[in-house]
C-alpha positions in Angstrom: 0.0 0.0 0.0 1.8 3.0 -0.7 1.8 6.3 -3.7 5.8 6.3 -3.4 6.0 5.9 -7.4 5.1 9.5 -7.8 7.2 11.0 -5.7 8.7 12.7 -7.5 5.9 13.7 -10.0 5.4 17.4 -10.5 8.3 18.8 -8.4 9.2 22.1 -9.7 10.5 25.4 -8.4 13.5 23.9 -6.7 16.4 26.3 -5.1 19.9 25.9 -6.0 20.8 24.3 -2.9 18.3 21.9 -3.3 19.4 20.4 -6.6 21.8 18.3 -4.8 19.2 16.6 -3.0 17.1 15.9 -6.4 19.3 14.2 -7.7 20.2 11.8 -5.2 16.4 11.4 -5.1 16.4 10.6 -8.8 18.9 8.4 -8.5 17.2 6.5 -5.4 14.1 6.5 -7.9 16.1 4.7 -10.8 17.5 2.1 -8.6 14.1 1.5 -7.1 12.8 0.6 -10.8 15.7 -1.5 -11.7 14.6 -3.6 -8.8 11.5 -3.6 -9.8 13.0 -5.0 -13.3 14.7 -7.5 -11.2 11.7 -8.8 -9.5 10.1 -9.3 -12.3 11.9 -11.1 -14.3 12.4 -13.2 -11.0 8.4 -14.0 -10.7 8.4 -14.8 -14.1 11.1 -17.3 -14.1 9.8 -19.0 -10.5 6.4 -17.7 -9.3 5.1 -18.7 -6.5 1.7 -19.1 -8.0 1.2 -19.3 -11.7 -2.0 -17.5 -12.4 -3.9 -17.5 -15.8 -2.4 -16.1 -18.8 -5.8 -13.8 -19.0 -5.7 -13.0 -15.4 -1.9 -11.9 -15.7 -2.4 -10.0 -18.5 -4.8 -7.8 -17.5 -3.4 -7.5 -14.4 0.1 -6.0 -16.1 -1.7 -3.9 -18.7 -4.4 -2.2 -16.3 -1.3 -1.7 -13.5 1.2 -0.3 -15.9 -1.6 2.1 -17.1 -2.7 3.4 -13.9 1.0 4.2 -13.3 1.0 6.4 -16.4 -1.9 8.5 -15.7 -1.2 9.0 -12.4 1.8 10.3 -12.7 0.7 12.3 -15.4 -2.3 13.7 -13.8 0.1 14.4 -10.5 2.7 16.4 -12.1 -0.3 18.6 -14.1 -0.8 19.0 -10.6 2.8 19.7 -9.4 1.2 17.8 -6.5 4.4 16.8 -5.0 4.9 20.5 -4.6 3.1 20.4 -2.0 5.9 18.4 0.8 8.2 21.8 -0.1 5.0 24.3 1.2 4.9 22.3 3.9 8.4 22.4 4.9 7.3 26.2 5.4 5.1 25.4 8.5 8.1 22.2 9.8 10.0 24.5 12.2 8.6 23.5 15.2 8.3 20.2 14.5 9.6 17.1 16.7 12.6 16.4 15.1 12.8 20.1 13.6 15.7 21.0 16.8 17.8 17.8 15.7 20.5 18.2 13.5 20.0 16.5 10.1 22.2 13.4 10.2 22.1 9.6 10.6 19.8 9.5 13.3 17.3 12.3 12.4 17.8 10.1 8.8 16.8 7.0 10.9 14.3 8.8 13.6 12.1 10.2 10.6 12.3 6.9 8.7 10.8 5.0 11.3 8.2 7.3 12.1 7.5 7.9 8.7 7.1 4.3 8.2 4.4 4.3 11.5 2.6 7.3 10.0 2.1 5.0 6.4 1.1 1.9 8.6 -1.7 4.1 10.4 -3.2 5.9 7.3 -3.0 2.5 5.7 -5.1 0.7 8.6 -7.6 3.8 8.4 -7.9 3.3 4.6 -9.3 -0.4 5.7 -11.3 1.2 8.6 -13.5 4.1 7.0 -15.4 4.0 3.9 -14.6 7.3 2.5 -10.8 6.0 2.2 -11.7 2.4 1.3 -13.5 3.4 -1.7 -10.5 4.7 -3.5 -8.1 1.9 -1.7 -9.9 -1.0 -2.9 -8.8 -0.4 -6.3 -5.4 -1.4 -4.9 -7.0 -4.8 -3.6 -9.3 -5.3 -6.9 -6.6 -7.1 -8.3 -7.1 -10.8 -9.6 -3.3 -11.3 -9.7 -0.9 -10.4 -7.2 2.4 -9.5 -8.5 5.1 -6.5 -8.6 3.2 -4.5 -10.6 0.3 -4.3 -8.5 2.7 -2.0 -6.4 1.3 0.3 -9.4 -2.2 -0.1 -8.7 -3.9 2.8 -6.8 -6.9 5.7 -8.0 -5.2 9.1 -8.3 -7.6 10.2 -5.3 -5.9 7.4 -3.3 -2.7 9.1 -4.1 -3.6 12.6 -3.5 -5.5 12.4 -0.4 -2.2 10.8 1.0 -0.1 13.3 -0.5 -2.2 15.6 1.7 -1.4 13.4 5.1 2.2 13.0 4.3 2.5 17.1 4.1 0.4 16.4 7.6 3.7 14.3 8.6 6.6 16.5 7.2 4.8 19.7 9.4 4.0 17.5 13.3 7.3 15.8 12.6 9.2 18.9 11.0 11.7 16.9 8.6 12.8 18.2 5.1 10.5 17.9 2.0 13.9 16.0 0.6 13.9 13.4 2.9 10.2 12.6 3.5 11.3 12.2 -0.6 14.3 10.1 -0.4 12.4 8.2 2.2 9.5 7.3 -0.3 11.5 6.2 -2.3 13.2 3.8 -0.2 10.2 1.8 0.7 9.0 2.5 -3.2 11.6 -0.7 -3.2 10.1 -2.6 -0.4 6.4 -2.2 -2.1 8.0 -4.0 -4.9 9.5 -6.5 -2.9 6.8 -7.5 -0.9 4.4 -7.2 -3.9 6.3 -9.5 -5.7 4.9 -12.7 -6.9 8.2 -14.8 -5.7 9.1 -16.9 -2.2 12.4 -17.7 -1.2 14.8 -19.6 1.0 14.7 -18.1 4.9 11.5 -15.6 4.5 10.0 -16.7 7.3 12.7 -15.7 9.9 13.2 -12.7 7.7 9.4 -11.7 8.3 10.2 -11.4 12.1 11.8 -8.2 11.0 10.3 -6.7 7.5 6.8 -6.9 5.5 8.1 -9.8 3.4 6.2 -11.2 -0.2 4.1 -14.1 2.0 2.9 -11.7 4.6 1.7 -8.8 2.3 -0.2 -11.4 0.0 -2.3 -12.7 3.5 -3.2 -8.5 3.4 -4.5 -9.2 -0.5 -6.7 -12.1 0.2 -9.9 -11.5 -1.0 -11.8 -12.4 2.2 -12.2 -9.1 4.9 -11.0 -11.0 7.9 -7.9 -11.9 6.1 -7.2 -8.8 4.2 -7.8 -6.2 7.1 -4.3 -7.4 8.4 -0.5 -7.0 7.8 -0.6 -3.3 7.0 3.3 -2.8 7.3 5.1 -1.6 4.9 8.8 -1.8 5.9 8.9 -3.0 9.4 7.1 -5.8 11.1 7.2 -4.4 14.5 3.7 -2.1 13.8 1.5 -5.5 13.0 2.8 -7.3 15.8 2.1 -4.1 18.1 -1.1 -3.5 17.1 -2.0 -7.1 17.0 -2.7 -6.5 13.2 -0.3 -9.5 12.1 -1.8 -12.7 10.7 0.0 -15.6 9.1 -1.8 -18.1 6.6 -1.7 -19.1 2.8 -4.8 -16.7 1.3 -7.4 -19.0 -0.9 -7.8 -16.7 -3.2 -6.5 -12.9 -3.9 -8.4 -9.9 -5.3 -12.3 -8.8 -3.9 -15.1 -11.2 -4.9 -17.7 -8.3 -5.6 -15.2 -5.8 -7.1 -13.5 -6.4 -10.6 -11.8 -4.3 -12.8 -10.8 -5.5 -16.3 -8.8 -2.3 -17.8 -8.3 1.2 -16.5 -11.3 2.9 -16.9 -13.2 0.4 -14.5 -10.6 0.8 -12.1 -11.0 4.3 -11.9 -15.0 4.3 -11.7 -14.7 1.8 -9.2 -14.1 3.4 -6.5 -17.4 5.5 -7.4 -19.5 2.3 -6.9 -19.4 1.2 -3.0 -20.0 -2.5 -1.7 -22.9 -1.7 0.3 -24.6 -0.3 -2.9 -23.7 -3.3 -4.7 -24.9 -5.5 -2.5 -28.4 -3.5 -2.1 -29.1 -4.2 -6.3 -27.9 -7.5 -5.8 -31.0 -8.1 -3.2 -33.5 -6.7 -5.8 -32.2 -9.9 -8.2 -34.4 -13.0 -7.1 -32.2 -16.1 -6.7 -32.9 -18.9 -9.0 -35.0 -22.2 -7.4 -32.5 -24.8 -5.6 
């Protein structure tokens, strides 16, 4: 769960002393989509599951695609502008009297990485936000690119909560950045359709590919769960950590074939689907 492709999607207006910083931030961004390369190349050569060829397909295509627009519609918007007019309000933030070095780096990191965990169990919890996050979860497949799949309303309302986090925690617009971008390569990872020798000890520590697809399983109780997105420590916490082998992945009432039904999705809510569904009379057993 997690908007960290677009990061760096309409950032404009930048000071000389900050070009520095974009760059190592493109940079972080390049190396987080040759992992992404890696991973999948690795799903395709051993997958954990093999899913249809149909399935699969439209799973790549309608991913890839909401990457594109989102991206496109978000720099129209220069909406990642926003983290440097927030850095105007940061001065009296928590960490805003701590000099910027390793552990301000790691402080902000691991709050930033509780602050993603809570607006990702309230996108589970209330309705409003669940209507634009289950486009994430309508997805059939599970695989690296679903790490692409989210509405652009998804995106910018968290956009809005991160500006939120670089103002109470009073961190620079660069490193909330560079920090996206850093668990941009863990959303891959644990999106990834692959399993590997000594996961499960490694799961004690970090959101790992057999945890994450328990949060994908198309049954509530099963998918309401495992919200981390770099460290472990937040499920097991919160008692929000479950371990089991989903049945089946994706939402049984929700499907989305190409782009523009993912995007009108989230305009159609489960309760109102369910409500037409009781006006259909049920067929004689």
């Amino acid at each position: 769960m997690n908007s960290t492709t677009d990061t760096l999607a309409g950032i404009g207006g930048t000071l000389p002393g900050e070009q520095g910083s974009l760059v190592f931030n493109e940079v972080l961004f390049g190396l987080a989509m040759l992992a992404f390369v890696a991973l999948l190349v690795m799903e395709r050569i051993k997958p954990y599951h093999r899913f249809t060829n149909k399935i699969a397909k439209e799973s790549f295509v309608t991913n890839t695609t909401a990457f594109l627009f989102n991206n496109v519609i978000l720099t129209i918007l220069r909406a990642s502008s926003l983290f440097f007019v927030a850095q105007q309000f940061s001065s009296h933030g928590l960490l805003s009297d701590m000099a910027n070095g390793p552990l301000k780096w790691l402080c902000s990191f691991v709050l930033f990485d509780l602050a993603i965990y809570a607006w990702h169990f309230a996108s589970h919890k209330y309705e409003f936000l669940w209507r634009f996050h289950k486009i994430h979860h309508s997805d059939k497949s599970f695989n690296v690119s679903t790490g692409f799949r989210f509405h652009v309303f998804d995106l910018l309302l968290e956009i809005v909560y991160k500006c939120l986090f670089v103002i109470i925690v009073g961190v620079e617009a660069y490193l909330v950045l560079a920090i996206e971008i850093v668990e941009l390569f863990f959303v891959f990872f644990h999106h990834a359709n692959i399993s590997f020798a000594q996961e499960k000890p490694l799961s004690q520590y970090i959101i790992t590919p057999s945890l994450h697809r328990v949060h994908h399983s198309s049954l509530r109780s099963e998918h309401d769960s495992n919200y981390g997105i770099v460290l472990a420590i937040w499920d097991r916490m919160f008692g929000t950590r479950q371990e089991l082998v989903p049945q089946k992945i994706g939402l049984d009432i929700i499907e989305a074939e190409n782009f523009l039904q993912l995007f009108f999705l989230a305009f159609i809510t489960e309760r109102r689907i369910k409500k037409l569904l009781q006006f259909i009379p049920k067929g004689k057993k």
